[in-house]
C-alpha positions in Angstrom: 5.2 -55.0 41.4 3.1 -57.1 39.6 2.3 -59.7 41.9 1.4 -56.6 44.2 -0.9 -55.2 41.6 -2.6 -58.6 41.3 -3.2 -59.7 45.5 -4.3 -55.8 45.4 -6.7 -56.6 42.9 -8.1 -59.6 44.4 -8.1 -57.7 47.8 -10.3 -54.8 45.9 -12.7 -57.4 44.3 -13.4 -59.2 47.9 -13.8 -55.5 49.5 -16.2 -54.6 46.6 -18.3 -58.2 47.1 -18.4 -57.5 50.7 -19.3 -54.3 50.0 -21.8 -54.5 47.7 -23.3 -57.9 49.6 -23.7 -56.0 53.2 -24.7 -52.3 52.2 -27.9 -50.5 52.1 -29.8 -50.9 48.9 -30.7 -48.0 46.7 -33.9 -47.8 44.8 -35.9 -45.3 42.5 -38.5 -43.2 43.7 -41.7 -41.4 42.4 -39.2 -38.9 41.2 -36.5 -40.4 39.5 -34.9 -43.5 38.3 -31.7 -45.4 39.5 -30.2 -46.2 36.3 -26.7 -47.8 37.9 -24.9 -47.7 41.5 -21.1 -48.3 41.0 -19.3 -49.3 44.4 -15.5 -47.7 44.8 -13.5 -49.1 48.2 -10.4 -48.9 49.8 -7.8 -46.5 48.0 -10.3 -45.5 45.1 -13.1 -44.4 47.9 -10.1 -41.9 49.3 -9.7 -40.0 46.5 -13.6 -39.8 45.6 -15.5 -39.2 49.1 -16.7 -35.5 48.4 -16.5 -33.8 45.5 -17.3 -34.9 41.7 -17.1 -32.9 38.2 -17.2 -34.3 34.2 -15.8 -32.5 30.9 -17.6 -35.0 29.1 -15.2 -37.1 28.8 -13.9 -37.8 32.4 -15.0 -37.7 35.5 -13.3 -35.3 38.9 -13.7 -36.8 41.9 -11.9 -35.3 44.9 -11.9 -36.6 48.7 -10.3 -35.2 51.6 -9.1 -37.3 55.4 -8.4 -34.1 57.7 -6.6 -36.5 60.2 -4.3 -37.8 57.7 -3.8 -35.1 55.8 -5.0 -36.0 52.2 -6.4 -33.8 50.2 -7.0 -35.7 46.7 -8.1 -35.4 43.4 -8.7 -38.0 41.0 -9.6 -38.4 37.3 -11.5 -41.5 35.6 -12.3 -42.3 32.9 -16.5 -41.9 32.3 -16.9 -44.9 30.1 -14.9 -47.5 31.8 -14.7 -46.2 35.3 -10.8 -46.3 35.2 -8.8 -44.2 37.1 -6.3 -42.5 35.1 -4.7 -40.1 37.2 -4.1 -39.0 40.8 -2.8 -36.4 43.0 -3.4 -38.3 46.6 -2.1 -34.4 48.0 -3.3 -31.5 46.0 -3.4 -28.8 48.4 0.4 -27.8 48.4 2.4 -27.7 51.9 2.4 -23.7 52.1 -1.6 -23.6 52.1 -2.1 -26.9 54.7 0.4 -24.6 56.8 -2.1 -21.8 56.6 -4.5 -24.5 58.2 -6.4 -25.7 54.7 -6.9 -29.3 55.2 -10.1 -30.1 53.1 -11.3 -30.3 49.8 -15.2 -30.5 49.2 -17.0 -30.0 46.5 -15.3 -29.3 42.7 -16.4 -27.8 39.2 -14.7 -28.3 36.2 -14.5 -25.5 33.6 -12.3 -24.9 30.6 -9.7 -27.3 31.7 -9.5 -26.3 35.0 -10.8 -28.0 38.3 -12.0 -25.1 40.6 -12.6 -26.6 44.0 -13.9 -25.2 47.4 -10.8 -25.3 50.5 -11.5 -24.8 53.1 -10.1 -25.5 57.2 -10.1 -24.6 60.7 -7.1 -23.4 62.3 -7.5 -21.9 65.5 -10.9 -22.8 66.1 -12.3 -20.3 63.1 -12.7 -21.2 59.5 -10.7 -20.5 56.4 -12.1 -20.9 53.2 -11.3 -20.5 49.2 -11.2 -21.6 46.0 -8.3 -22.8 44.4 -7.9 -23.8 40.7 -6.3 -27.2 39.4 -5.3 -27.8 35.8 -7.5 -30.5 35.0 -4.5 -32.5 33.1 -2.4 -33.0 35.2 -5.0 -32.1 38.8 -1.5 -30.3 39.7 -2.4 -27.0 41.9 -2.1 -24.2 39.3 -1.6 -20.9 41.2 -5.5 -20.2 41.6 -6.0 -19.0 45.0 -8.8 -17.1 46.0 -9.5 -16.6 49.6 -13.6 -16.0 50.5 -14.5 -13.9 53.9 -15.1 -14.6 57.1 -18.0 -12.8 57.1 -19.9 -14.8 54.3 -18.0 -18.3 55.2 -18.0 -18.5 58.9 -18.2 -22.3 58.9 -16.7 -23.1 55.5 -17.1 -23.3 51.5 -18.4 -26.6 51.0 -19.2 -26.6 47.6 -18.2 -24.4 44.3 -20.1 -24.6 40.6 -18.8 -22.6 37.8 -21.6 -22.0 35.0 -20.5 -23.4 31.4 -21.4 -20.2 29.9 -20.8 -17.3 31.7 -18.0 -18.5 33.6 -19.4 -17.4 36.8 -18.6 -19.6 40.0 -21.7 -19.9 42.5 -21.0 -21.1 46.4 -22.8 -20.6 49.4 -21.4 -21.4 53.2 -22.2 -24.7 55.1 -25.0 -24.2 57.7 -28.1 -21.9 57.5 -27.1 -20.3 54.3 -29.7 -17.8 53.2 -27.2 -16.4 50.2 -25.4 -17.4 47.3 -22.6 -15.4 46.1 -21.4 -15.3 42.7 -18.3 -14.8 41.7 -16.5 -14.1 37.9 -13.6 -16.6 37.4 -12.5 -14.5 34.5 -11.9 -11.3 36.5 -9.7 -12.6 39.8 -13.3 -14.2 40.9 -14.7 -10.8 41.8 -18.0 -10.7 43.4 -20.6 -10.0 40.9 -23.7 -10.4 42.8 -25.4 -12.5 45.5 -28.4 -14.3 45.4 -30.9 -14.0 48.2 -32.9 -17.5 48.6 -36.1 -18.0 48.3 -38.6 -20.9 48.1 -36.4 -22.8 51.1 -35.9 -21.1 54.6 -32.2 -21.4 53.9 -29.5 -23.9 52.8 -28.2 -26.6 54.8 -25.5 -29.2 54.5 -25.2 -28.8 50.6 -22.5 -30.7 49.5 -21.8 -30.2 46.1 -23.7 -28.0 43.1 -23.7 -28.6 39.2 -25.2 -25.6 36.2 -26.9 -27.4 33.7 -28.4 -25.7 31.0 -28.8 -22.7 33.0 -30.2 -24.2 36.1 -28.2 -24.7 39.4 -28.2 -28.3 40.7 -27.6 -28.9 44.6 -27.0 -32.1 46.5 -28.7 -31.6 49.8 -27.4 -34.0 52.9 -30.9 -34.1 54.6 -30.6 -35.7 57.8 -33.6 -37.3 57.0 -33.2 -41.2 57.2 -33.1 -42.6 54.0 -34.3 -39.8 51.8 -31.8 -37.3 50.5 -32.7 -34.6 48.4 -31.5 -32.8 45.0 -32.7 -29.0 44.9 -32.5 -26.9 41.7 -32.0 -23.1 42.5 -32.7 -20.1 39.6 -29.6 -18.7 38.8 -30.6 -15.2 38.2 -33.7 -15.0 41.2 -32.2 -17.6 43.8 -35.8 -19.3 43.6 -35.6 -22.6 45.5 -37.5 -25.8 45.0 -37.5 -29.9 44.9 -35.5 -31.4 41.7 -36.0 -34.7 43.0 -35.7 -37.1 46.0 -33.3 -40.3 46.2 -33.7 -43.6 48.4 -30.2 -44.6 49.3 -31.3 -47.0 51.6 -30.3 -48.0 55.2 -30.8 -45.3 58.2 -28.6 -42.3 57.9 -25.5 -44.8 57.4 -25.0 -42.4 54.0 -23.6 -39.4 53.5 -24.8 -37.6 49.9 -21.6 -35.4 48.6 -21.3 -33.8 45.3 -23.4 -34.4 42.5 -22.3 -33.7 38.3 -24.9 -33.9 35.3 -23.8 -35.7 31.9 -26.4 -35.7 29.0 -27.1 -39.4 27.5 -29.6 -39.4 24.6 -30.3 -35.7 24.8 -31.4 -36.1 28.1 -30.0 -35.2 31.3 -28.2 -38.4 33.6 -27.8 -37.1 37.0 -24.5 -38.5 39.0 -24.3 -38.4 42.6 -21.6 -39.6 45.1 -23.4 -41.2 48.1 -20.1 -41.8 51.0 -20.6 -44.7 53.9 -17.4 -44.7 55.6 -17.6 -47.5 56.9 -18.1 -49.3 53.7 -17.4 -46.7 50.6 -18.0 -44.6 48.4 -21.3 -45.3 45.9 -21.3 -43.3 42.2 -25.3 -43.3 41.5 -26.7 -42.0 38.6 -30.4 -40.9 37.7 -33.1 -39.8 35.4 -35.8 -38.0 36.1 -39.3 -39.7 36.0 
C-alpha cells in the first residue's frame, strides 16, 4: 500500500508539472486580482469538477462523470488543500435508478451540503436538491424534487443564504427567474425573483450569498473572459461583479464559485475545469 501511495504520488506531481507547464495562463484584470491558482489532476480533479462550498474551515467540492456514473463529493481541508474525506458515489442507487446522474453546483449550510441533482432519463430532465451531512458527505434523507415546469433543462446550481436559510436556484438556459425556496420548512417556495438588469441567465454554474448579496459564476462562451454577476436578493437586480482572464480560447469551463473572508475582506474562489488537463481552484480580490 505504501509503495502505491508513493508511485501515485510521484505520478500526481508529474501530472500536476505537466499540467501546470502546458495550460492556459490566468491573469488579473481591471476588476480583480489573482491572488493564487492551485492545479488539482487525476483523481482529485474527479471529485472537484463542478461544484464548490466552505464552512470556514473546509472546503466542498463535488464533480460528477455521467458516463461513469460518479457522482462525488469531497472535503479539504482550506489551509492545506488536503483532502480529508470522500464519497466518490453520493447519489445513492435508488435515485441514479430514477435517472439522477449529476451533481452540479453545492451550498453548504448548518452542517449540511445542499446540492443541485439533476438527470435526463427519457430524453426530459429531472431535477432536485438533495441534502448531505457535511461530516461524513453521506446522503442524508434530503430529497426535494423541483418541477418540470420551472427546470425543463436542469438545476445547475443551489445557494442557501447564511441567515435566512433560504435556498436560491434558477434552471440552466435562458433563465429569466430565480426561485427561492425555505430549507427550514420542506424547501417550500417562498417567492421567485424576476430578473432584471440581464436579459436572462445563462450557463450559471454555481451561486454563493455573501453578506446579503447573491454571487453567480457565469460560463460566458466568450473566449477567455468569464464573468462573475452579483444578483439583489430581495429585487433580482442583475449586474457585473467582476470579470476573470483564465486564459487560452474557450479550453475552460468556469463551475461553481464560494466566498471566504481574509482580512475582513471578501477572497472570491472559483473552480475553472479543462478536462483535458484539470481542474484549477482560483481565488480573487476585487480591485
Amino acid at each position: 500500500m505504501f509503495i502505491f501511495r508513493a508511485v501515485w504520488a510521484v505520478i500526481s506531481a508529474i501530472t500536476i508539472l505537466i499540467t501546470v507547464n502546458t495550460s492556459p495562463v490566468a491573469s488579473d484584470t481591471a476588476d480583480a486580482q489573482l491572488l493564487s491558482s492551485e492545479t488539482f489532476v487525476l483523481n482529485e480533479a474527479l471529485v472537484m469538477g463542478q461544484g464548490i462550498s466552505n464552512d470556514g474551515e473546509y472546503y466542498y467540492t463535488s464533480g460528477s462523470i455521467a458516463a461513469i456514473y460518479l457522482t462525488s463529493l469531497a472535503k479539504y481541508d482550506m489551509e492545506t488543500l488536503e483532502c480529508v474525506k470522500k464519497n466518490i458515489v453520493a447519489i445513492p442507487f435508488e435515485y441514479m435508478q430514477m435517472g439522477y446522474n449529476h451533481i452540479g453546483g453545492i451550498s453548504y449550510y448548518n452542517s449540511k451540503i445542499y446540492a443541485s441533482v439533476e438527470g435526463e432519463p427519457d430524453d426530459k430532465y429531472i431535477a432536485s436538491i438533495m441534502t448531505f451531512d457535511a461530516e461524513t458527505l453521506k446522503f442524508d434523507g434530503g430529497y426535494y424534487p423541483l418541477p418540470y415546469e420551472d427546470y425543463d433543462d436542469g438545476v445547475p446550481w443551489c445557494a442557501v443564504d447564511p441567515d435566512s436559510g433560504l435556498l436560491y436556484a434558477s434552471k440552466w438556459t435562458d433563465a429569466k427567474k430565480i426561485y427561492v425556496y425555505d430549507t427550514a420548512n420542506g424547501m417550500s417556495l417562498v417567492k421567485t425573483l424576476e430578473i432584471s438588469g440581464f436579459d436572462k441567465l445563462d450557463r450559471i454554474q454555481g451561486g454563493e450569498i455573501y453578506n446579503g448579496v447573491l454571487y453567480l459564476s457565469f460560463d460566458c462562451e466568450e473566449g477567455n473572459v468569464k464573468k462573475v454577476l452579483n444578483v439583489n436578493i430581495e429585487t433580482g437586480e442583475t449586474s457585473l461583479a467582476f470579470l476573470r482572464d483564465v486564459g487560452g480560447d474557450n479550453d475552460i469551463e468556469a463551475e461553481g464559485i464560494t466566498v471566504k473572508t481574509v482580512d475582513g475582506q471578501p477572497v472570491f474562489c472559483v473552480l475553472d475545469y479543462n478536462k483535458a488537463i484539470g481542474v484549477f481552484l482560483r481565488s480573487y480580490k476585487l480591485i
